[in-house]
C-alpha positions as CSV (number, residue, x, y, z in Angstrom):
1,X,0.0,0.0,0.0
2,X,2.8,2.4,0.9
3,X,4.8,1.5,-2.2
4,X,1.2,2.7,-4.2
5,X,0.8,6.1,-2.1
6,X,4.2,6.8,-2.7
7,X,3.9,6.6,-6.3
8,X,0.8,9.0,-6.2
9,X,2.8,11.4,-4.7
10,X,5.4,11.0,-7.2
11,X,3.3,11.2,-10.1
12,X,2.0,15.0,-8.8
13,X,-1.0,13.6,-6.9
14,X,-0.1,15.6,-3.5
15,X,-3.1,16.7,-1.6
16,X,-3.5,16.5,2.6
17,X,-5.5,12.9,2.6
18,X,-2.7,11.2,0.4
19,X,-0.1,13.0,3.2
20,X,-2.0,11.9,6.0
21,X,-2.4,8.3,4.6
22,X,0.7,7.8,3.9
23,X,1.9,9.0,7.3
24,X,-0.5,7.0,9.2
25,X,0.6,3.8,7.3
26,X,4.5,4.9,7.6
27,X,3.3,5.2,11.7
28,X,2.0,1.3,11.7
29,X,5.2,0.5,10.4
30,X,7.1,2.0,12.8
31,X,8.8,4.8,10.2
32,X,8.2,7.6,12.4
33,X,10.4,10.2,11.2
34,X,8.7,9.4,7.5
35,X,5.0,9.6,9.3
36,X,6.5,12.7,11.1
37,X,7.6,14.4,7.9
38,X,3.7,13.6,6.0
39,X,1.6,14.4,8.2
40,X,3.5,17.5,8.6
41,X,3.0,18.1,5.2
42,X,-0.9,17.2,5.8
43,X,-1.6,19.6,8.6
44,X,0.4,22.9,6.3
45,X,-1.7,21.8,3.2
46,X,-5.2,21.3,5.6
47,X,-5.0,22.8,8.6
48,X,-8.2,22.3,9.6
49,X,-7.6,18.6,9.2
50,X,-8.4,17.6,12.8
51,X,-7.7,13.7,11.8
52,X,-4.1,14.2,10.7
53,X,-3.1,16.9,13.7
54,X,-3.9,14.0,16.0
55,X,-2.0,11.2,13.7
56,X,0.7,14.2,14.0
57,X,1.1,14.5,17.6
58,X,1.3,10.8,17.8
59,X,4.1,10.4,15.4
60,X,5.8,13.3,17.2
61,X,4.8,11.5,20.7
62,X,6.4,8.6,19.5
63,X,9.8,10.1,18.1
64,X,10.1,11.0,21.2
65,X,9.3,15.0,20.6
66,X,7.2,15.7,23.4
67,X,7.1,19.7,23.1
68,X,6.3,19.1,19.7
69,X,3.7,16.9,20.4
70,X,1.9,19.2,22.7
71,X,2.2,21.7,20.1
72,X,0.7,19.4,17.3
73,X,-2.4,18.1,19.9
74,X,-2.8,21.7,21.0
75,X,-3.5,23.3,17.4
76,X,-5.6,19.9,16.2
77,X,-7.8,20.4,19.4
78,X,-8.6,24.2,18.2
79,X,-8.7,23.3,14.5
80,X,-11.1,20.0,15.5
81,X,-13.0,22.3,18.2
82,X,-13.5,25.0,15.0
83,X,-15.0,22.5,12.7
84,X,-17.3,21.0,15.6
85,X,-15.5,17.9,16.0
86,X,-16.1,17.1,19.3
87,X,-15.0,13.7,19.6
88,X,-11.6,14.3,17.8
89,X,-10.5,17.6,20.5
90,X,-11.4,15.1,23.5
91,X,-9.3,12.3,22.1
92,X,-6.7,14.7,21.7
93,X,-7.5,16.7,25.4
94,X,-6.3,13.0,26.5
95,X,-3.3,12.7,24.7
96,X,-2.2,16.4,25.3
97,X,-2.4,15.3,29.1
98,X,-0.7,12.4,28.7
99,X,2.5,14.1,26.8
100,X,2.9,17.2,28.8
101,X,2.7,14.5,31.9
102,X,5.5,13.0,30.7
103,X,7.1,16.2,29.8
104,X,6.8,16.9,33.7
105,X,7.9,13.8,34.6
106,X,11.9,14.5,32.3
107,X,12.2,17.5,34.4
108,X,12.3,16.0,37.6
């Protein structure tokens, strides 16, 4: 599947959905810094995409960039609060708490 997305985007094909697929399938293989640099790419082109702000601040969770991650969650809960996506902001309320706890937690 990968190998097909990537060939999308290398025939011209680059919108935010093809980013933010590719980056979620680059996170189930544990590529992070590839999911990292798509759904980047996904939240500059859409950022409004509540979906791939919260597959962002996992990847960066995961790296592990946990400022950055805060960051990410923190914008996709105010984009996914904007667009009346309820259910996305709480998901990502949780996971902002979880990151800046371990944040608190390095500077002990």
């Amino acid at each position: 599947m990968i190998d097909n997305l990537e060939a999308m985007l290398a025939a011209g094909q680059d919108n935010a959905l093809l980013r933010y697929t590719l980056g979620s399938q680059y996170i189930k293989t544990g590529e992070t810094q590839r999911a990292v640099d798509h759904l980047r790419e996904a939240v500059r082109m859409d950022p409004a995409y509540s979906a791939a702000w919260k597959a962002y601040g996992k990847a960066l969770a995961a790296l592990p960039d946990l400022a950055s991650a805060c960051d990410a969650y923190t914008k996709g809960i105010e984009a996914a609060t904007k667009k009346g996506d309820i259910q996305a902001a709480r998901e990502m309320q949780v996971f902002l708490k979880r990151v800046q706890k371990q944040l608190s937690g390095q500077s002990r």
